[in-house]
N, C-alpha and C positions, 0 to 999 in steps of 0.2 A: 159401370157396365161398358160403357165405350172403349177405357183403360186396358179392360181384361179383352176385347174384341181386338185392339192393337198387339194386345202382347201376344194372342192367338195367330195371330196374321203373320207375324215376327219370326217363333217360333216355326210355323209354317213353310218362312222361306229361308229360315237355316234349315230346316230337314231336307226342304227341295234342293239346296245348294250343296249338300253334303250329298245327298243319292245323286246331284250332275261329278261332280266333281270326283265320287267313287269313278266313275268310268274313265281307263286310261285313257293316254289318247290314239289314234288308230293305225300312227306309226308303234307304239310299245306293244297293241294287240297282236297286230301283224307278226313281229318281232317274235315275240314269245309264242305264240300260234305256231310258227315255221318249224319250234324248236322239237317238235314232237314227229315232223316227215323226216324222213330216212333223207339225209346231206342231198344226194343229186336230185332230189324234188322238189328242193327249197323255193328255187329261184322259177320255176315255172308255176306252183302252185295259188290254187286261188283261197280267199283266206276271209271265212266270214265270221261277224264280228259285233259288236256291241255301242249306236249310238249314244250322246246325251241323255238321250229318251229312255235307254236301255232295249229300245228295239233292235232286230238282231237284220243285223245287214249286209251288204256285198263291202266289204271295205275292202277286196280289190280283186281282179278279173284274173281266172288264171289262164295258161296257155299251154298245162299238160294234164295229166290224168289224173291229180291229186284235188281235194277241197278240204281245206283247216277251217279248224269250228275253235276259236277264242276262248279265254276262258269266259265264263259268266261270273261276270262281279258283285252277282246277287248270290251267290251257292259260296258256302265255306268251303278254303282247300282251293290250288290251283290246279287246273285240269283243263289240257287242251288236245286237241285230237285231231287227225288228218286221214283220210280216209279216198279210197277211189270214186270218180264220180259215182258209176251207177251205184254208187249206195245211197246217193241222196235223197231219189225218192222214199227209200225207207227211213233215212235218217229223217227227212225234213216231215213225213207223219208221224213218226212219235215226238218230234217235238211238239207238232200239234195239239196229238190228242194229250200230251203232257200239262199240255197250255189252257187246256180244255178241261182239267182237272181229273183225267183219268188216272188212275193206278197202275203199278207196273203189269199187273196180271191181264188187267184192259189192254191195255195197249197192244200187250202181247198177242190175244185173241182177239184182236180187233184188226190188227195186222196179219194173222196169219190169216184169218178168214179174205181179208183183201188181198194178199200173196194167192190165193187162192184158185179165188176168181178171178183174177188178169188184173184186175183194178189196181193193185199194189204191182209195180214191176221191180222183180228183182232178178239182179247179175246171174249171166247165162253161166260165169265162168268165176273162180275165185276170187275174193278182189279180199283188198287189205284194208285195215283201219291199227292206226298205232295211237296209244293214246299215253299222255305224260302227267303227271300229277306229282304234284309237291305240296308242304304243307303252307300257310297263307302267308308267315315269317319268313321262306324262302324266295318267294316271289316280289322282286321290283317293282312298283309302281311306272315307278320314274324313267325306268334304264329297260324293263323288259327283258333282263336277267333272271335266269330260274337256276334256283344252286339247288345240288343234290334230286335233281325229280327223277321219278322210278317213269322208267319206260315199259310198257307192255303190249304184247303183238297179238292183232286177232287177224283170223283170213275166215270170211262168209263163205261158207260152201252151202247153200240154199238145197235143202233135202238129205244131206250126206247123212250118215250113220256110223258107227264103229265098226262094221260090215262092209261099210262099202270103203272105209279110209283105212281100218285095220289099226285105229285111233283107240288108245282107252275111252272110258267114262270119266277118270280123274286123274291125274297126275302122281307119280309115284313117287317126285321130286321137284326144286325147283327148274324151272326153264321146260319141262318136259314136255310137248304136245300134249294136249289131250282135245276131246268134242265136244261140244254143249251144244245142246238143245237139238240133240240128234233127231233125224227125220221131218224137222218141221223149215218153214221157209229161213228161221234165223239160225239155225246149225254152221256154229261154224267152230275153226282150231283157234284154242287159249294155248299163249304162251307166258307163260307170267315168273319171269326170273324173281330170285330175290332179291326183296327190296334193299334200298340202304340201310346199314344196320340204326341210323336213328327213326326210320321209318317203321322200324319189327316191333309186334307187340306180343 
């Protein structure tokens, strides 16, 4: 019995040391985090990120209007994203209520009810989020190198419509504008080129 209680304890702190040591370190976060802002916002952006713990934190203060979100070393697939502040409050409640165990449908109507009522603030005025994804073989641990990641552009227009942008409902092509989620607080333009051809399915 004591045997099998050691080897459980053992077993235990190679799992734990494998889930610390998943997580890059907060220069490789940074690094590849950055990779997703448009070049001249690199160097002012702020850039949050993923401890030992896998709490998610300030891993460094920015000094323009950009905040990069790391990838998560728990989700398959590399995906980092950079985005204007005022979206944070929206960004930093769906993470929440994500954390919280709701569903995407949740979320959504949970936020738009709080965009609603004032309680959720969102941007008066257009703002951007650009987001990079590659697959988990393209991604360095070590270097914070990301080969071949598909870039995609969105801008929050908070209430907009096809009506009032003159926007499709879907894309007719690659790269082309179009609107999602027209009329509500998350409405905003997808731009989504095509991917790398080993990225196509």
């Amino acid at each position: 019995m004591a045997r099998l209680l050691v080897l459980s304890l053992l077993l235990f702190a190679c799992f734990s040391l494998q889930a610390q040591t998943k997580v890059p370190s907060s220069e490789v976060q940074i690094k590849a985090a950055l990779l997703a802002a448009p070049a001249d916002k690199r160097d002012g952006a702020a850039v949050l990120g993923y401890n030992q713990k896998g709490e998610l934190v300030t891993l460094r203060k920015g000094t323009n209007e950009m905040v990069c979100l790391a990838d998560d070393p728990n989700q398959k697939g590399f995906s980092a994203a950079c985005y204007h502040r005022d979206l944070e409050p929206f960004m930093a409640r769906g993470r929440e209520l994500k954390k919280a165990g709701k569903e995407r449908k949740e979320i959504f109507d949970t936020r738009e009810q709080e965009a609603k009522s004032g309680k959720l603030k969102m941007p008066k005025q257009p703002a951007s989020l650009f987001v990079l994804t590659a697959p988990d073989e393209n991604y360095d641990l070590a270097t914070g190198d990301v080969k071949d990641g598909y870039l995609r552009y969105v801008v929050y227009v908070p209430y907009a419509t096809a009506e009032s942008t003159g926007l499709p409902l879907k894309p007719d092509g690659p790269a082309m504008p179009w609107i999602m989620d027209p009329g509500t607080h998350a409405a905003h333009i997808m731009i989504t080129p095509a991917p790398p051809a080993k990225q196509e399915k």
